[in-house]
C-alpha positions as CSV (number, residue, x, y, z in Angstrom):
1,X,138.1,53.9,47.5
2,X,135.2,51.8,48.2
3,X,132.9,55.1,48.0
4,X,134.7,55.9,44.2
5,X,134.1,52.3,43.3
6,X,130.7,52.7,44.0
7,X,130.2,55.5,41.8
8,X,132.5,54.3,39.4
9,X,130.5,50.8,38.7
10,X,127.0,52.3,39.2
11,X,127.3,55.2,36.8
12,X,129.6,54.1,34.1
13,X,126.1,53.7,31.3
14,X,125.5,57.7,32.4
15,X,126.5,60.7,30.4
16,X,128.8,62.7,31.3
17,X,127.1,65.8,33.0
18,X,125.4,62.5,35.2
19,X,128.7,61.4,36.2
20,X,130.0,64.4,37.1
21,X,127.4,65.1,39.3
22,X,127.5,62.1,41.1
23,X,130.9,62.1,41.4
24,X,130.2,65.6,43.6
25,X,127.7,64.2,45.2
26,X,129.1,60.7,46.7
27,X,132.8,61.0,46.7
28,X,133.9,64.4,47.4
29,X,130.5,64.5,49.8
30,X,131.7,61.4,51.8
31,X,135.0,63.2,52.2
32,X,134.9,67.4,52.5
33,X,137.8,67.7,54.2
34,X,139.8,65.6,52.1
35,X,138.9,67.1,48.9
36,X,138.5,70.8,50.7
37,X,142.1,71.3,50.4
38,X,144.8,71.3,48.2
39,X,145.8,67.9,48.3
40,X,143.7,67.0,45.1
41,X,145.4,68.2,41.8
42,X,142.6,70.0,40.3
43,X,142.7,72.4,44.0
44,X,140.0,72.0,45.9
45,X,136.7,70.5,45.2
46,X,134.1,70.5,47.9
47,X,131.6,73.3,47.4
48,X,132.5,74.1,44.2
49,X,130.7,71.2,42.0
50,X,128.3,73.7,40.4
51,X,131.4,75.9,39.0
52,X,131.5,75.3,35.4
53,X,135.7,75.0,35.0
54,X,135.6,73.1,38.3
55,X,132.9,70.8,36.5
56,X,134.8,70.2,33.1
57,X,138.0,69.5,34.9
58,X,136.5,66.7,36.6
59,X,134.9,65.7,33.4
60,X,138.3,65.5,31.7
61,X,139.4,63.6,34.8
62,X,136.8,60.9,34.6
63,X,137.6,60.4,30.7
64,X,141.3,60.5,31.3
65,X,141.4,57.7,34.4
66,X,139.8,55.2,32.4
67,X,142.6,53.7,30.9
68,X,143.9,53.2,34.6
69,X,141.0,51.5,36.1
70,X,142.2,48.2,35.8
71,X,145.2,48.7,37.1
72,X,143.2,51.1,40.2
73,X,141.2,48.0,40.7
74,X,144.1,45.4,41.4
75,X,145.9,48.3,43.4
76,X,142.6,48.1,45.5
77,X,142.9,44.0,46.0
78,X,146.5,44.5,47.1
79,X,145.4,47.0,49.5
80,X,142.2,44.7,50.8
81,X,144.0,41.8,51.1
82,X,148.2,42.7,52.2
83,X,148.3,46.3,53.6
84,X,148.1,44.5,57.2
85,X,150.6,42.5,56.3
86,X,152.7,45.6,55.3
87,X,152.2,46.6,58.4
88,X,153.0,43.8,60.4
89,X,156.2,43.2,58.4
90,X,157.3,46.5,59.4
91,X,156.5,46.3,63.3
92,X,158.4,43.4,62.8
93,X,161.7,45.3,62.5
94,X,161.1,48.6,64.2
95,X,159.2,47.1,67.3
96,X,158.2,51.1,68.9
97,X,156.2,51.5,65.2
98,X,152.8,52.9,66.8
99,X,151.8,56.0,64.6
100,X,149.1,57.9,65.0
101,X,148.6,59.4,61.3
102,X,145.4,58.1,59.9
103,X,146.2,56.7,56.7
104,X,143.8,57.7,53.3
105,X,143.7,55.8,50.0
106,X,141.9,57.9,47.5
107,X,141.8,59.0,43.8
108,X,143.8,62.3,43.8
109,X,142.4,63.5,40.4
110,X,146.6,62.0,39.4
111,X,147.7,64.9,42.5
112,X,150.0,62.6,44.1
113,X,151.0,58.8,44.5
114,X,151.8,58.4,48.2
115,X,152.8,60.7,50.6
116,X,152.7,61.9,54.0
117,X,150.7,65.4,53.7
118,X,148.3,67.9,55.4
119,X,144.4,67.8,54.8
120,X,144.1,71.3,56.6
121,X,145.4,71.0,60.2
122,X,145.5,66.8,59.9
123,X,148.4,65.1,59.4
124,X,148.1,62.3,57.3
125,X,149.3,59.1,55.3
126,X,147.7,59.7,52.1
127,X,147.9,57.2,48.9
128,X,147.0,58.4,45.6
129,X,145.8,55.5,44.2
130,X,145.1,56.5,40.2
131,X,148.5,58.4,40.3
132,X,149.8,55.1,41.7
133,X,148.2,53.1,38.5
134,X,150.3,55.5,36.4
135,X,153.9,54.2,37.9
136,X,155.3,51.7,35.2
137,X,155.2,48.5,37.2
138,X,153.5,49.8,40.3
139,X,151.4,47.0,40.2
140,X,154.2,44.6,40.9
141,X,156.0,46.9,43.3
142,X,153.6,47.6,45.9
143,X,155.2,46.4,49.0
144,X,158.3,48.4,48.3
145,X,156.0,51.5,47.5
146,X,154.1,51.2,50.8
147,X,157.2,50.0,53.3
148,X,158.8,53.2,52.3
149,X,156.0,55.3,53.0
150,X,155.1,53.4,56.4
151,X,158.6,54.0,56.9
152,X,158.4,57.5,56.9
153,X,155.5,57.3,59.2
154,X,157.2,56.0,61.7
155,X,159.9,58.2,61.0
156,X,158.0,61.1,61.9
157,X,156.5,59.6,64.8
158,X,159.9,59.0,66.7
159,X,162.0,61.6,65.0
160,X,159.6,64.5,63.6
161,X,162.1,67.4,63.7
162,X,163.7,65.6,60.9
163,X,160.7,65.1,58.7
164,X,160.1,68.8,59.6
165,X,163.9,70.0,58.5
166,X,163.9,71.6,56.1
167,X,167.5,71.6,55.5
168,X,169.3,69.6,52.3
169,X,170.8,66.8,54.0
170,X,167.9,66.0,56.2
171,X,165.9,66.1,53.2
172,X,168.4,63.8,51.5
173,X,168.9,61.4,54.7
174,X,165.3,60.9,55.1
175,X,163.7,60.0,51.1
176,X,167.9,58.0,51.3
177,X,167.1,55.8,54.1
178,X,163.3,55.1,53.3
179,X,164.6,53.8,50.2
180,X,167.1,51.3,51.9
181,X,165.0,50.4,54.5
182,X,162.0,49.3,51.9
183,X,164.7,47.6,49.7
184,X,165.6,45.9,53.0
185,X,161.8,44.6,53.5
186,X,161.6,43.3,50.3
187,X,163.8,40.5,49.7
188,X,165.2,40.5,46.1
189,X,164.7,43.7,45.2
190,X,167.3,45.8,43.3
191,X,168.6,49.1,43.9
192,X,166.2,50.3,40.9
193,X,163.0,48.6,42.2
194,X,163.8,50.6,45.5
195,X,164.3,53.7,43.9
196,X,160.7,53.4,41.9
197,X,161.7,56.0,39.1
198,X,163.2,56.8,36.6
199,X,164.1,53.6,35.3
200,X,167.8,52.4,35.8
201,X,168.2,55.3,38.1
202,X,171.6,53.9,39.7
203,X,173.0,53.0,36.8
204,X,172.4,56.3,35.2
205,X,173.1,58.5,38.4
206,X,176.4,56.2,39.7
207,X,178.7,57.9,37.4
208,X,177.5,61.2,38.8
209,X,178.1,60.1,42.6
210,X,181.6,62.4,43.1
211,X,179.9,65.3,41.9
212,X,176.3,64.7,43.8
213,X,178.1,64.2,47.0
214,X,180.0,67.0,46.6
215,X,176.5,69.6,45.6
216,X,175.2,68.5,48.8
217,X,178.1,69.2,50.8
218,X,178.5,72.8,49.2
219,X,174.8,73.6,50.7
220,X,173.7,71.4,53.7
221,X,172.2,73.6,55.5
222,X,170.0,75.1,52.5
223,X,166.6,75.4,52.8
224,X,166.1,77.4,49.7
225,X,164.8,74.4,47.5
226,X,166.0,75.5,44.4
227,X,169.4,75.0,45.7
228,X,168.7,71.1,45.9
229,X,165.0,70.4,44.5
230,X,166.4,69.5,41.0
231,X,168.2,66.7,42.9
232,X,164.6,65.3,43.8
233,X,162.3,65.9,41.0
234,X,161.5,63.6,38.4
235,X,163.0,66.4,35.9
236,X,166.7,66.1,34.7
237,X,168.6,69.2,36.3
238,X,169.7,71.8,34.1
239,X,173.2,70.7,35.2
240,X,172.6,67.8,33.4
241,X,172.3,65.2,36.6
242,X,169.4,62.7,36.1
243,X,166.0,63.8,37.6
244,X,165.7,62.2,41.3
245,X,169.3,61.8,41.3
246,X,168.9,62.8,45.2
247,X,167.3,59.7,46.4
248,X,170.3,57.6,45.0
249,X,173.0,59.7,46.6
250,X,170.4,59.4,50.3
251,X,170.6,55.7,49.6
252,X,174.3,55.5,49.7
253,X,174.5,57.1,52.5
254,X,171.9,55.4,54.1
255,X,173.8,52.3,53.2
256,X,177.2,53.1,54.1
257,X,176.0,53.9,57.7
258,X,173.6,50.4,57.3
259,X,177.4,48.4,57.5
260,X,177.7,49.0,60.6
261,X,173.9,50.1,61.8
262,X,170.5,47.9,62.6
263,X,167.5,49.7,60.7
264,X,166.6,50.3,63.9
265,X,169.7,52.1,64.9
266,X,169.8,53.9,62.0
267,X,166.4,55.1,62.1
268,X,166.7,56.4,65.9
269,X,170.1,58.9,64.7
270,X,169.3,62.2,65.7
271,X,170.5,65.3,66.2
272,X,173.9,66.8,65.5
273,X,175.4,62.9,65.6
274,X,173.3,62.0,63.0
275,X,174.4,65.2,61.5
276,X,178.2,64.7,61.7
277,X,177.3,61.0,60.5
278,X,175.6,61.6,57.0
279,X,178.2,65.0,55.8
280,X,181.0,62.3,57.0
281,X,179.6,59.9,54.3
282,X,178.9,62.5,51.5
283,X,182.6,63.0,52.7
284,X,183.6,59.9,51.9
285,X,181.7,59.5,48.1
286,X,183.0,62.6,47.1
287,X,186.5,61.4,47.6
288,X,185.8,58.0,45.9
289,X,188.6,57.4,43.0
């Protein structure tokens, strides 16, 4: 980020074709690997600033981020001055936390808000940070939105088979208890806040909790996403569930097990106990009256 706010602040008087150039030749420069792969949501950039379509959709992209920018720019000061904090606060609870994923803040050309993601054979933290400025009340939600991504750093750093499952119900138990933990690290913060998006998620996926439970026990073991990936996009399903309906239902469960669990223990669950634990649960909400 300080390399694009560079460029940002010292070309913003160019034209267009000036900016663009620049914007080749300082930020995807610094970075080739970053911007080489498919992280970035315009594909790859790095070699490919003299391609005309490459060109104009980077144009587009520079018009179209600066309504964000000062929303980027106080994302950046949160960053600066309480990611270490962030950090700490986490260590705090789960005392083995010692990743080694390097972690990348960077414009994603609005690819991606935060994730853990490959940039060619790296493993990596990665925050999108205009794709972040685009969240409705990011701004005032950071801390939850990077404790549940540290989260699942750690997550794969002590239990990676499960960020690598790509079964439903792993799926479901990890995005479910990264959401309970980071509502757990933030004092005060609703069920909604937690959950980021949609708006009033809870409230509009609560009275769909029998029948969610009971989708994910009818395919655990799935790992053909279009058996469950509704669950987790943004999109309402065609069955009519809310979009991201998934994370509420892995938050239950997460929570359930939480009465009777440290985050710690909860996070160190593996294997076919872990297993048994979270179908029990889904057990349980699907039999709710």
């Amino acid at each position: 980020m300080p390399t694009f706010w560079k460029f940002w602040d010292s070309t913003i008087q160019q034209p267009d074709d000036v900016r663009v150039r620049a914007f080749f030749d300082t930020v995807v420069a610094a970075y080739p690997d970053l911007f080489h792969h498919g992280l970035i949501a315009s594909g790859a950039l790095t070699d490919l600033g003299s391609v005309p379509e490459v060109q104009k959709r980077v144009s587009k992209y520079l018009d179209d981020v600066k309504p964000y920018i000062p929303a980027m720019r106080c994302i950046t000061t949160n960053i600066q001055q309480n990611f270490s904090r962030y950090v700490s606060d986490l260590s705090a609870t789960f005392h083995d936390y010692a990743p080694t994923t390097p972690v990348y803040f960077t414009v994603s050309l609005f690819g991606f808000a935060a994730g853990m993601n490959f940039s060619g054979e790296t493993l990596g933290l990665y925050f999108g940070i205009d794709e972040l400025a685009r969240i409705p009340g990011s701004d005032g939600n950071l801390k939850i939105i990077f404790e549940h991504e540290l989260f699942h750093q750690y997550h794969y750093q002590i239990a990676p088979e499960i960020s690598t499952n790509q079964a439903a119900w792993a799926y479901m138990w990890e995005e479910g208890l990264a959401t309970y933990v980071s509502r757990l690290m933030s004092p005060g913060c609703t069920i909604d806040q937690a959950l980021m998006i949609p708006p009033r998620l809870s409230e509009l996926a609560r009275p769909h909790l029998r029948e969610l439970a009971q989708r994910m026990l009818d395919n655990p073991d799935s790992t053909v996403s279009p058996t469950f990936a509704d669950l987790f996009s943004l999109d309402a399903a065609a069955s009519g569930l809310p979009g991201r309906s998934g994370y509420y239902l892995g938050f239950r469960v997460a929570e359930s097990l939480g009465a009777t669990r440290s985050p710690m223990q909860l996070a160190h669950l593996r294997g076919s106990e872990l297993e048994q634990a979270v179908l029990g649960e889904l057990t349980e909400l699907r039999n709710l009256a």
